[in-house]
N, CA, C and O atoms as a GROMACS GRO file, in nm:
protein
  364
    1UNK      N    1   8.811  14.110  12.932
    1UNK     CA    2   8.946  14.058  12.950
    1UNK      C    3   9.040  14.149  12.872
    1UNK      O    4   9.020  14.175  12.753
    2UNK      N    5   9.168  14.207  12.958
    2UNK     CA    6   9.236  14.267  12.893
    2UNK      C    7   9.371  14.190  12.812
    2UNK      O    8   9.379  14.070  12.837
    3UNK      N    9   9.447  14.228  12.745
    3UNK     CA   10   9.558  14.156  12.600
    3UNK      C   11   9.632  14.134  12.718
    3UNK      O   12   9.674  14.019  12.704
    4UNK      N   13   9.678  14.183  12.840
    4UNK     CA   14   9.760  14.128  12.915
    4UNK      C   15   9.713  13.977  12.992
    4UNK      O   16   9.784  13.882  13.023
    5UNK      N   17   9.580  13.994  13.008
    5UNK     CA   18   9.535  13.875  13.090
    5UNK      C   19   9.557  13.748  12.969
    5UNK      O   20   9.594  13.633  12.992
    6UNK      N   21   9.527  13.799  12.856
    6UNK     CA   22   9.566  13.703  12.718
    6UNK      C   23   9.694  13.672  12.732
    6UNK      O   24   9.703  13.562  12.784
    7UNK      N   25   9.758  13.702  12.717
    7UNK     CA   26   9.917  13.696  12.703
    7UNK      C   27   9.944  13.590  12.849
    7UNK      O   28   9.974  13.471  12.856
    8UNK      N   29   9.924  13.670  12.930
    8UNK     CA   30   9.924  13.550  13.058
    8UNK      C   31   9.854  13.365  13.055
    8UNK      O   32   9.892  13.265  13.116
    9UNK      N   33   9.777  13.379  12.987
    9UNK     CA   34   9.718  13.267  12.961
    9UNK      C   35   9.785  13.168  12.826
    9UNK      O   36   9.807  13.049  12.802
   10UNK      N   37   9.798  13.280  12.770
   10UNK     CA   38   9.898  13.176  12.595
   10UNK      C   39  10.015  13.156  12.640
   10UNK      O   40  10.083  13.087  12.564
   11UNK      N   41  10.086  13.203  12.773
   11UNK     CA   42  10.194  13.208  12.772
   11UNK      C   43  10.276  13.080  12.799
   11UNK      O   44  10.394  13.059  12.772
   12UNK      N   45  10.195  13.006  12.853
   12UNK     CA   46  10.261  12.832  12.909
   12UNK      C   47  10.260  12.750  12.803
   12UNK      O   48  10.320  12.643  12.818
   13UNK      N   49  10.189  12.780  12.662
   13UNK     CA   50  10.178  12.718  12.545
   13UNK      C   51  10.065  12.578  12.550
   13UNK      O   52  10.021  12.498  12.467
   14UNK      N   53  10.050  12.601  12.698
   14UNK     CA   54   9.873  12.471  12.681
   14UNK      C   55   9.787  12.593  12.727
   14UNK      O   56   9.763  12.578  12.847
   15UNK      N   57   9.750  12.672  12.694
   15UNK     CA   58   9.615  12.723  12.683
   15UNK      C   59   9.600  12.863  12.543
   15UNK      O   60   9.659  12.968  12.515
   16UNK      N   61   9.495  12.790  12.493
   16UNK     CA   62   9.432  12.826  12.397
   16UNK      C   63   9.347  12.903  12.374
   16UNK      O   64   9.258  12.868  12.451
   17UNK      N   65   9.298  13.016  12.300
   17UNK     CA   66   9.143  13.080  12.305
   17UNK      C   67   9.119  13.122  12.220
   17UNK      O   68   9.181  13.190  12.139
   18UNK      N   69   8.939  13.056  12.231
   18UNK     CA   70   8.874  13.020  12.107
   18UNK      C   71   8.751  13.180  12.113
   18UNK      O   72   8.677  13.216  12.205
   19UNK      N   73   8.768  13.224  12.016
   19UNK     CA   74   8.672  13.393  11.948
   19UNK      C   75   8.561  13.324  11.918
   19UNK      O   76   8.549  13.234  11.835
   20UNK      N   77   8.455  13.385  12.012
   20UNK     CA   78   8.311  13.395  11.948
   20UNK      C   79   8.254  13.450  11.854
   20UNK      O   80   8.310  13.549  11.806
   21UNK      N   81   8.145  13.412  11.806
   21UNK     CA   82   8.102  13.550  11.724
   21UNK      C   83   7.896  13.479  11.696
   21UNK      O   84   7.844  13.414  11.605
   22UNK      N   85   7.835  13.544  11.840
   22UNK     CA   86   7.736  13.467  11.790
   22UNK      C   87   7.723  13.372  11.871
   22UNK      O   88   7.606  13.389  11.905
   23UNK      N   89   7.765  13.266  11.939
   23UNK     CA   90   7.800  13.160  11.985
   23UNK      C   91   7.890  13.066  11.888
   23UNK      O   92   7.921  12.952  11.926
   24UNK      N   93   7.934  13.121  11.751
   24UNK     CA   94   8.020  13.053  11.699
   24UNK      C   95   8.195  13.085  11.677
   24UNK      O   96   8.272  13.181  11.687
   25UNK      N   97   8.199  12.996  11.656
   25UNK     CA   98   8.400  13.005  11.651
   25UNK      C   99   8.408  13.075  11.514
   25UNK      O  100   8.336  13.061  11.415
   26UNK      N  101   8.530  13.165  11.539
   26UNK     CA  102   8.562  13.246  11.436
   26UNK      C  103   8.731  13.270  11.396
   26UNK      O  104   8.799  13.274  11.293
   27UNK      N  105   8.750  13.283  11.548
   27UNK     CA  106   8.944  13.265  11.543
   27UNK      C  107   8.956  13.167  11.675
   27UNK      O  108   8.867  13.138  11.755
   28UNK      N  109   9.086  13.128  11.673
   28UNK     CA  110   9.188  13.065  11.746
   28UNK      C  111   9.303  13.126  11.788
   28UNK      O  112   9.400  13.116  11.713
   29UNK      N  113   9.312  13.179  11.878
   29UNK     CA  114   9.453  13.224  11.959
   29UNK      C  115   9.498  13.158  11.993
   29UNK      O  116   9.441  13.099  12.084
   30UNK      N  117   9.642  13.106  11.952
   30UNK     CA  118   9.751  13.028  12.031
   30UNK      C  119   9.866  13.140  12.070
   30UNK      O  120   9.865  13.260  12.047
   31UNK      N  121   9.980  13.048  12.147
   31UNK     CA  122  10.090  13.152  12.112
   31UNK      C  123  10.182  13.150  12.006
   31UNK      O  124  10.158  13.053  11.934
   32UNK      N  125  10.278  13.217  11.965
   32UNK     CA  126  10.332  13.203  11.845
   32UNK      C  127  10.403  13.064  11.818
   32UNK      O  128  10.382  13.000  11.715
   33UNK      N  129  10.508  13.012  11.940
   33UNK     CA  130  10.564  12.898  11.933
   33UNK      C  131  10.504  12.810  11.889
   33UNK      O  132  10.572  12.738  11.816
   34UNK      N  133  10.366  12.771  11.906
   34UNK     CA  134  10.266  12.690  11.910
   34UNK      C  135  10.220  12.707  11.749
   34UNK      O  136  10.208  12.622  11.661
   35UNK      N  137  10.199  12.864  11.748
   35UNK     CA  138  10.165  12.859  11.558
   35UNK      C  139  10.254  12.822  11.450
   35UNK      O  140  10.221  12.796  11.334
   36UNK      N  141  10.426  12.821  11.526
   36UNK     CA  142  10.554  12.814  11.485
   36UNK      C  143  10.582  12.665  11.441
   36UNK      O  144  10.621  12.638  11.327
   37UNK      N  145  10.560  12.570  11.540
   37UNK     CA  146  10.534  12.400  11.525
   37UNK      C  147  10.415  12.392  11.429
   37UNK      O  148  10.419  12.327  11.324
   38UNK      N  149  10.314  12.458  11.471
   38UNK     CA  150  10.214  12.369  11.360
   38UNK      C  151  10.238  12.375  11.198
   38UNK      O  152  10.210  12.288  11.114
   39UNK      N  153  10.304  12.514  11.176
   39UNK     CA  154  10.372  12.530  11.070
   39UNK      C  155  10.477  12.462  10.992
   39UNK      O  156  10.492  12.440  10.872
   40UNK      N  157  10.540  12.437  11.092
   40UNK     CA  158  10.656  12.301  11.090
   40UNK      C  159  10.631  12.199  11.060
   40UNK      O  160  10.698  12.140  10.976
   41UNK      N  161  10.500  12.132  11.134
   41UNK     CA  162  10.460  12.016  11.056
   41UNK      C  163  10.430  11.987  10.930
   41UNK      O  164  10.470  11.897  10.856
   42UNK      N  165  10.334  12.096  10.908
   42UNK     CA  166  10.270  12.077  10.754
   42UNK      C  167  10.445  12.117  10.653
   42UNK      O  168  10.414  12.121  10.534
   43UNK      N  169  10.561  12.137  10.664
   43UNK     CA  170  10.644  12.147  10.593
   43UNK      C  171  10.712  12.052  10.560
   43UNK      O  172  10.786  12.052  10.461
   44UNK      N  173  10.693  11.928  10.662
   44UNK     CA  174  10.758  11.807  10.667
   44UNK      C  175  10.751  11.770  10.528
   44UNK      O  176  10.640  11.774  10.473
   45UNK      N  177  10.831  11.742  10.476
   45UNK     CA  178  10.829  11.647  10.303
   45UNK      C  179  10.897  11.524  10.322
   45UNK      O  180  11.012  11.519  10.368
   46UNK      N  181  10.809  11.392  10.278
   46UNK     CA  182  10.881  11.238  10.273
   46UNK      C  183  10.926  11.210  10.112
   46UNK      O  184  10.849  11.208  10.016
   47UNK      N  185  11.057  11.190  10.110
   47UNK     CA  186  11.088  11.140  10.002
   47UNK      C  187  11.107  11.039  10.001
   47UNK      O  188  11.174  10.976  10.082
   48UNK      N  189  11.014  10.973   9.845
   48UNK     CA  190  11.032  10.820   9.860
   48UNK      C  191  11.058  10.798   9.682
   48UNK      O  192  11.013  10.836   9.574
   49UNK      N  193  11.217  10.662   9.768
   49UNK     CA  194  11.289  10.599   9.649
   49UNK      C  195  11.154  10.528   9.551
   49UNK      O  196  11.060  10.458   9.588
   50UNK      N  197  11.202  10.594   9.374
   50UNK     CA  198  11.099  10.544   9.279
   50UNK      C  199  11.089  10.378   9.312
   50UNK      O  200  10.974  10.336   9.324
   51UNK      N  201  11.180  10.294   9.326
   51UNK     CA  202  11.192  10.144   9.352
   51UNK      C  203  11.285  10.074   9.486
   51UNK      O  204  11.391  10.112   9.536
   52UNK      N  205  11.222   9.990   9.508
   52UNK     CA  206  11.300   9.924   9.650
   52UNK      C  207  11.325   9.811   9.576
   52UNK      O  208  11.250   9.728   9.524
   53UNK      N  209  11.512   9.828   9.583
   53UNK     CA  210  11.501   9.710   9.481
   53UNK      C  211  11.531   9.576   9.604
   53UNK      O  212  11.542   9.578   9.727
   54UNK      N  213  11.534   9.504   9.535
   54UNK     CA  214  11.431   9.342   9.589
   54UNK      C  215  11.586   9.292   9.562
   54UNK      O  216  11.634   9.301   9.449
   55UNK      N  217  11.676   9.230   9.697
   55UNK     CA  218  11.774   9.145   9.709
   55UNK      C  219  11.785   8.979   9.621
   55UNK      O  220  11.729   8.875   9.654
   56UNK      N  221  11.854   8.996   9.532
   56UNK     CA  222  11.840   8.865   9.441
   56UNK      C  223  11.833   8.762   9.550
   56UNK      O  224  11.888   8.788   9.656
   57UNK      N  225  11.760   8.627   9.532
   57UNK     CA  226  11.745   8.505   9.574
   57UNK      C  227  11.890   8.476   9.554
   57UNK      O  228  11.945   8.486   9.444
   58UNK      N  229  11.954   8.435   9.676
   58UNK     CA  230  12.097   8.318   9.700
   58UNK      C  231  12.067   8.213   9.649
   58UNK      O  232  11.956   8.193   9.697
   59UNK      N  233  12.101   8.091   9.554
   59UNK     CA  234  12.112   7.946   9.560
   59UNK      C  235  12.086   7.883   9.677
   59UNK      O  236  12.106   7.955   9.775
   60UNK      N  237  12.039   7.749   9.707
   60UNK     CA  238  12.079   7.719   9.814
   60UNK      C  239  12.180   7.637   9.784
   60UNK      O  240  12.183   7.570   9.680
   61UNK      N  241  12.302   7.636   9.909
   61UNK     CA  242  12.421   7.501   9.890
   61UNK      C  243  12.361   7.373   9.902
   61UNK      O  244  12.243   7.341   9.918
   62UNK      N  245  12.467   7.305   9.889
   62UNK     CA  246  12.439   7.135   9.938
   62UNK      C  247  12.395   7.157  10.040
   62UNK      O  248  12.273   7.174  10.045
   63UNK      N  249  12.444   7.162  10.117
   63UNK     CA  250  12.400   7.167  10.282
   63UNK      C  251  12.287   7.229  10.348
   63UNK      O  252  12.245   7.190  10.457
   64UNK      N  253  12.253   7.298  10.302
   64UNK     CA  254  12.133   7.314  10.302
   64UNK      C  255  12.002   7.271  10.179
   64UNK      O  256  11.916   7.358  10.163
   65UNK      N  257  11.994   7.180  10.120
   65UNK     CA  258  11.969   7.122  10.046
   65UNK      C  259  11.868   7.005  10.131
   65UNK      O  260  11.752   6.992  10.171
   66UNK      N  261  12.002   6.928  10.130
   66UNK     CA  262  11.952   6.826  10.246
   66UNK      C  263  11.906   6.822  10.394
   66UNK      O  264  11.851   6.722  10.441
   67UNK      N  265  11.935   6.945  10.470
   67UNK     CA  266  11.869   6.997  10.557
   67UNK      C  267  11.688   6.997  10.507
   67UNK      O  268  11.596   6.962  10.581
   68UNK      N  269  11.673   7.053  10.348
   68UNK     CA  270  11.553   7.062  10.322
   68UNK      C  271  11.504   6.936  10.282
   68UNK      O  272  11.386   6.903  10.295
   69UNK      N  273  11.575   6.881  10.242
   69UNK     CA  274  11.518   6.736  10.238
   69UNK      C  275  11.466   6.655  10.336
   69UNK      O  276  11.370   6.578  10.343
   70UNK      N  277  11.597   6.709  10.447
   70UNK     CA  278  11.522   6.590  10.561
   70UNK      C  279  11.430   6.628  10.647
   70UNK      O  280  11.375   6.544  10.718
   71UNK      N  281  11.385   6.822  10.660
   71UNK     CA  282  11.257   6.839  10.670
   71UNK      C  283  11.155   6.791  10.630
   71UNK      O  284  11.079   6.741  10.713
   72UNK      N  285  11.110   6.791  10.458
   72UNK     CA  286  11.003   6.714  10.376
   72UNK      C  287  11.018   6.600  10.401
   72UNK      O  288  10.923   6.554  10.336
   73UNK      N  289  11.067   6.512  10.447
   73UNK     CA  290  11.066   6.375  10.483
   73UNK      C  291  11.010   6.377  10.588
   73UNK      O  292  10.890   6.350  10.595
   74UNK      N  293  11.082   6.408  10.695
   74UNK     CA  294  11.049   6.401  10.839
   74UNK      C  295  10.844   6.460  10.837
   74UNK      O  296  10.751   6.423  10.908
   75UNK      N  297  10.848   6.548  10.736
   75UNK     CA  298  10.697   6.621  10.732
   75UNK      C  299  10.588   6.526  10.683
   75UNK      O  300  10.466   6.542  10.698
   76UNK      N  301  10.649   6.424  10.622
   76UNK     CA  302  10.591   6.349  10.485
   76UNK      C  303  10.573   6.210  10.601
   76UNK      O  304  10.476   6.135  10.585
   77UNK      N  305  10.653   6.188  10.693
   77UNK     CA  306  10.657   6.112  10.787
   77UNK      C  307  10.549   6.102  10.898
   77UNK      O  308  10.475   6.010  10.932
   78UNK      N  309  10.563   6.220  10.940
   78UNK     CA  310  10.476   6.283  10.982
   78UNK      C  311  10.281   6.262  10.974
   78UNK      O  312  10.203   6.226  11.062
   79UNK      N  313  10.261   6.295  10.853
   79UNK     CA  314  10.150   6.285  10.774
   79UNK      C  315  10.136   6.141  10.762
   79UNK      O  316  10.044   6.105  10.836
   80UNK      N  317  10.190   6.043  10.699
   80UNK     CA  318  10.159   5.882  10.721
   80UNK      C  319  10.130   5.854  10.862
   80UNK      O  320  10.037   5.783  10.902
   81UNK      N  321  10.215   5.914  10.931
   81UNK     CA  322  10.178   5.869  11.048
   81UNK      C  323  10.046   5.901  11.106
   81UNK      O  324   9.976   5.817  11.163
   82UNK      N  325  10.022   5.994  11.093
   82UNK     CA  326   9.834   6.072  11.099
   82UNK      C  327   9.763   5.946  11.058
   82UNK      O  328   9.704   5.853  11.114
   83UNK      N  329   9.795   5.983  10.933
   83UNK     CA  330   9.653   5.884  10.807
   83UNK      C  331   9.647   5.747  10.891
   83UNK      O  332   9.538   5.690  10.881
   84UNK      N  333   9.754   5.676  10.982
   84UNK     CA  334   9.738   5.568  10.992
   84UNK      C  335   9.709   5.531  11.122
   84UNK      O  336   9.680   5.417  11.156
   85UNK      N  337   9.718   5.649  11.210
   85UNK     CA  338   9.669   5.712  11.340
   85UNK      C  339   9.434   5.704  11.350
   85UNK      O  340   9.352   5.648  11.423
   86UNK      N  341   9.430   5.813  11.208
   86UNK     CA  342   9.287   5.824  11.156
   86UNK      C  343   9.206   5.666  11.126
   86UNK      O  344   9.092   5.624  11.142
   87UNK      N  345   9.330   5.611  11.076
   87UNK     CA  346   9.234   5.497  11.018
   87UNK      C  347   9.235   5.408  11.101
   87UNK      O  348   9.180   5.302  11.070
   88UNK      N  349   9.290   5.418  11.214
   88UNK     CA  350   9.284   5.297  11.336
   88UNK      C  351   9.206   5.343  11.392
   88UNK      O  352   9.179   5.274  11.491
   89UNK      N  353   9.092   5.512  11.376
   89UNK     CA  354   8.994   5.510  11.475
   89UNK      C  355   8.907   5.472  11.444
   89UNK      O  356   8.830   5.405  11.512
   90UNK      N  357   8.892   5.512  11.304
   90UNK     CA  358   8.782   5.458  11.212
   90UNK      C  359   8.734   5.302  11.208
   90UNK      O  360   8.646   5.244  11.145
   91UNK      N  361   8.810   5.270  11.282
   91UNK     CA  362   8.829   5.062  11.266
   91UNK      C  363   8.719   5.055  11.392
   91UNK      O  364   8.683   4.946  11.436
   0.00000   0.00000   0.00000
């Protein structure tokens, strides 16, 4: 194979060729663009903030207060009603 038939082949940037030596791999021919990105990647650097700071807890208002209240009730309601559901099968 002559460097032109190479060149023709690296040239679409999906084909690759792999150097024997032996039956083993020794080099990798890509084309340059291709050696150009992979290079690129490994340069990538993530910088990361020493702390994520953590949004203080709001109060809750009144109003939502009793919203939470009348969840735990309604939940607490709920649950009696089970236990007394259970114990009428048990009868």
């Amino acid at each position: 194979m002559n460097i032109n038939e190479l060149k023709q082949l690296l040239k679409d940037g999906k084909t690759n060729v792999l150097v024997l030596d032996n039956g083993e791999p020794v080099f990798v021919v890509v084309s340059y663009d291709q050696f150009k990105s992979m290079n690129m990647e490994k340069e990538i650097k993530v910088n990361h903030a020493p702390e994520i700071p953590r949004p203080e807890k709001q109060p809750l208002g009144e109003g939502e207060l009793e919203i939470l209240e009348r969840i735990n009730k309604d939940i607490q309601a709920l649950k009696d009603e089970l236990e007394k559901e259970e114990k009428m099968l048990d009868l």
